[in-house]
N, C-alpha and C positions, 0 to 999 in steps of 0.2 A: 602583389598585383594578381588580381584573379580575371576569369573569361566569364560574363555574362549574356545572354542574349537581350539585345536591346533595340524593340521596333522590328523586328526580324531580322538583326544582325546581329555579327561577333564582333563585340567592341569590349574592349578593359574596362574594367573598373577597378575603381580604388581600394575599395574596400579588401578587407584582409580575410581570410577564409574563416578566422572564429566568428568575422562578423555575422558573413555570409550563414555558418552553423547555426549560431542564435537564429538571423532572421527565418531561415529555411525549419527550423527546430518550431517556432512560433507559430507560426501557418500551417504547420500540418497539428500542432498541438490542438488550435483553434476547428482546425477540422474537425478531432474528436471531439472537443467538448460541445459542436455542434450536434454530434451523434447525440450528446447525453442530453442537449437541451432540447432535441427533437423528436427522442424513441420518449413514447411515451413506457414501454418495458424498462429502460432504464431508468428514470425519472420514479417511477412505480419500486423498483428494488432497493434504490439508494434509501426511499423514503420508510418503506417498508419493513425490512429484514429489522433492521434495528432496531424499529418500536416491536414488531412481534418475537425477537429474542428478549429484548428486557425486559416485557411484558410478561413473555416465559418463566424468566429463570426469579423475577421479581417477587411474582405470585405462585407461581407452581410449586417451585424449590428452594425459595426461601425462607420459608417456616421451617423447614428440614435440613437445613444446614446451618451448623455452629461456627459461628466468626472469633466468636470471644467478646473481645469487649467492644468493637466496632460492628453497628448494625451491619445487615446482611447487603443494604442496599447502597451505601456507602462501601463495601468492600465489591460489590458487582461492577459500579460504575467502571474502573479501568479495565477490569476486565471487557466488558460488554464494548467497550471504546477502540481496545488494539485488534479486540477482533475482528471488527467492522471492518478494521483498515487495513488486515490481512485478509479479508475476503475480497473486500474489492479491488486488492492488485489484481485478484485474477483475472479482471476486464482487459487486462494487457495482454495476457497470453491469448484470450478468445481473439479480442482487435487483431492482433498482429498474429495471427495463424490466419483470421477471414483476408487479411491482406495479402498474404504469400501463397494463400489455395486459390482467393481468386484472379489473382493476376495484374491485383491493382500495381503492386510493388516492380513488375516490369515498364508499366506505362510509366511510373515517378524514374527510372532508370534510364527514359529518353530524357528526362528532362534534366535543367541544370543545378540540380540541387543537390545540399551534403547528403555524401551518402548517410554519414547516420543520425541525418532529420527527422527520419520516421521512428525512428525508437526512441528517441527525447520525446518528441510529440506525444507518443502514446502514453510514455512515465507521464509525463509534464501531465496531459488531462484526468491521469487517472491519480494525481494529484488532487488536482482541484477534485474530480469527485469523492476521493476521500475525507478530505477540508470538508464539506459539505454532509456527508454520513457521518462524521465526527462529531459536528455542531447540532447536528439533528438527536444525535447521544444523548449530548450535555440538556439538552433541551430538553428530551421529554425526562429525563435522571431526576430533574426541578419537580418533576411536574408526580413523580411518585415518593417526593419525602429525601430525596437526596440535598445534603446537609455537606460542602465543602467549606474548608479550611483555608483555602488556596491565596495566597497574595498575587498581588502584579508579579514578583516576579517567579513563583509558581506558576501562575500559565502561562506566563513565558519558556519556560523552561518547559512544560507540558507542549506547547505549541511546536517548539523546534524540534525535539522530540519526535512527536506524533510525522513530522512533516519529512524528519529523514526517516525513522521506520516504513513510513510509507515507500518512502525513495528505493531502501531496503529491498521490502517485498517485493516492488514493481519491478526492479531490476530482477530478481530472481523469476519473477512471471516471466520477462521477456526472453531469459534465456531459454524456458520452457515451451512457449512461443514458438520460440525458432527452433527447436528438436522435435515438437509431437508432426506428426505427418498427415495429421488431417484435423477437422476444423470439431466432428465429434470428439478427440481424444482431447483438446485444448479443453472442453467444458467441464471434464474431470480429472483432469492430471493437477490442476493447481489444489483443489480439492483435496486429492491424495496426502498432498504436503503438508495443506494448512490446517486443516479441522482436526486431525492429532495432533499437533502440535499446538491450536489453542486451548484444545481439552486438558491435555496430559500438562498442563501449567498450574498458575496459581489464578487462574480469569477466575472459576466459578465457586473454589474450595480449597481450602488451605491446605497447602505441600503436607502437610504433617500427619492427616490424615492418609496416607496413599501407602503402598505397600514400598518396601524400600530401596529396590531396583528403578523403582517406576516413581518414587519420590526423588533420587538421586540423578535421574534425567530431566524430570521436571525446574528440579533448581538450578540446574545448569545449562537451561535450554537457551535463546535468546529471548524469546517470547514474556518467559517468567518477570526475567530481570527488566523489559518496556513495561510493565504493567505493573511490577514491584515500584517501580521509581514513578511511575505518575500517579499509582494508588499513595504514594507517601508524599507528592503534594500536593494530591487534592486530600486527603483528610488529615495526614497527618504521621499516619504510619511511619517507623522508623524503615530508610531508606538505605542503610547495613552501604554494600556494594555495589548494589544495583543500580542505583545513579551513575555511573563512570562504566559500568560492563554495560550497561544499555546504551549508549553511545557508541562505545568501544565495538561492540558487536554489529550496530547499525554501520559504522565508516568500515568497518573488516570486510561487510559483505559488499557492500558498494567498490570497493577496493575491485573486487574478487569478479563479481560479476559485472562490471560494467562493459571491459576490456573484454572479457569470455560473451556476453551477448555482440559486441562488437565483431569480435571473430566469426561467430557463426551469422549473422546477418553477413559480411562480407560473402563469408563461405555460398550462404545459399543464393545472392547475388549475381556470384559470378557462374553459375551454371547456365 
């Protein structure tokens, strides 16, 4: 039995507080994704980034790099895909640092809702915008010569994937979120983390090429192994380990970070 306000009173309600989580979790979710369906800057970036990187690395650098026996555009696609979806976690750290500098997050504080609504909310839409920069991928991929493999249950297994990777990063956004101290360090700290980390992979060129310090981090990153395992069902590539450690690695960090973004939201709450 929980305490709601209802018509300007305090009266019980029935419902049980995971209820209460979900519904509080959804409404503020829905918030965001109003943000995204109404900034036209967001709308503009989701659409954009992704055609003008594939476009890049399509035609700039793909004449210049050796695949072997899989064209260059075919071996880009997962690349160019897990990227998208680790850039746009970082909409969570930006979101949820403008919510703690400007003070929205004390006003949701008067009111009767789970404390950690607002940071589902914010995974949850930066969700859906990733679903959305994902499919906008696959979309224009068709539309430059891109040639998959993939069965029904290849993107399946690609979709679920993609959806807890996403889960993945967002959660590590938001713990970054809740540490940077002002709303300019949020727009490049996720930055910091992500764009080494999809370079130094297998996104744009194969591990084997790379010197071998920096080839030995690359194949045991977690990044490699998301993009290893969806490049191998959508064309076909042998799929080694990376199937099972890219899962393995996406619920590890979810493990890791959900509970630690938990704590410090609590943390900076109660001040």
């Amino acid at each position: 039995m929980t305490t709601r306000f209802i018509n300007n009173d305090v009266k019980p309600e029935s419902h049980s507080r995971l209820f209460w989580l979900i519904s509080d979790s959804w409404v503020l979710a829905k918030r965001s994704i109003r943000h995204i369906t109404r900034n036209l800057d967001q709308l503009f970036s989701v659409a954009l980034f992704p055609i003008m990187f594939f476009l890049l690395f399509r035609y700039v650098f793909g004449g210049a790099i050796d695949t072997g026996s899989i064209s260059y555009v075919n071996f880009l696609v997962a690349g160019i895909f897990v990227q998208m979806l680790a850039f746009g976690a970082n909409y969570t750290t930006m979101n949820l640092a403008i919510d703690l500098q400007r003070g929205i997050v004390n006003r949701f504080k008067s009111l009767p809702i789970s404390r950690s609504a607002l940071l589902i909310g914010h995974v949850g839409a930066d969700l859906v915008r990733n679903m959305m920069t994902g499919l906008i991928v696959i979309g224009v991929s068709f539309l430059v010569g891109f040639e998959p493999v993939a069965g029904v249950i290849d993107w399946i297994l690609i979709f679920i994937l993609a959806a807890l990777f996403s889960l993945a990063i967002s959660w590590i956004s938001a713990v970054m979120g809740l540490i940077v101290k002002s709303i300019e360090a949020a727009q490049w700290t996720g930055f910091i983390v992500i764009f080494p980390l999809t370079f130094v992979s297998s996104a744009f060129v194969p591990t084997e090429t790379m010197p071998y310090a920096l080839r030995l981090f690359a194949e045991n990153q977690p990044l490699t192994h998301v993009i290893e395992a969806i490049r191998s069902w959508l064309v076909g590539t042998p799929v080694g380990d990376s199937g099972w450690l890219a899962f393995a690695w996406c619920i590890g960090i979810i493990v890791v970070t959900v509970p630690t973004a938990s704590w410090l939201f609590k943390r900076q709450t109660l001040r």
